[in-house]
C-alpha positions, 0 to 999 in steps of 0.5 A: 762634680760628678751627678749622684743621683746617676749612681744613688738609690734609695729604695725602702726594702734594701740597707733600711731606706739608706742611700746605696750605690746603684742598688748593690746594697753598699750604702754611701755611709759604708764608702764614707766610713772606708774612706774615713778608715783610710782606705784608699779608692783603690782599695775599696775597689779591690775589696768591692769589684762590683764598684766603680771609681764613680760610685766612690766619687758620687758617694763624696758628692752626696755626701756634700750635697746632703752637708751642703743643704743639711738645716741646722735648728738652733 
């Protein structure tokens, strides 16, 4: 699984303190909802030029990880 934390950045000015690739201002909730869409990779890449195939893939592992650890109170 690829690392996240290599391509995720949070910063407080930029997206509202949402989760983005690298910095660009495309959030990781933007490439969960194009995926969901049924965009494929492929596409997103075409529409975004400034994203790699690694950014999409470490999107899907944040998402996990954040899933994986996500507290639920009942």
């Amino acid at each position: 699984m690829i690392d996240y934390r290599e391509y995720i950045t949070i910063e407080p000015g930029k997206r509202s303190g949402q989760p983005c690739i690298r910095g660009l201002g495309i959030a990781v909730y933007d490439i969960l909802s194009y995926l969901a869409a049924d965009m494929t990779i492929d596409e997103i890449l075409e529409d975004f030029p400034a994203l790699t195939r690694n950014d999409i893939l470490a999107a899907l592992a944040y998402a996990a990880h954040s899933e994986k650890n996500r507290t639920i109170m009942a």
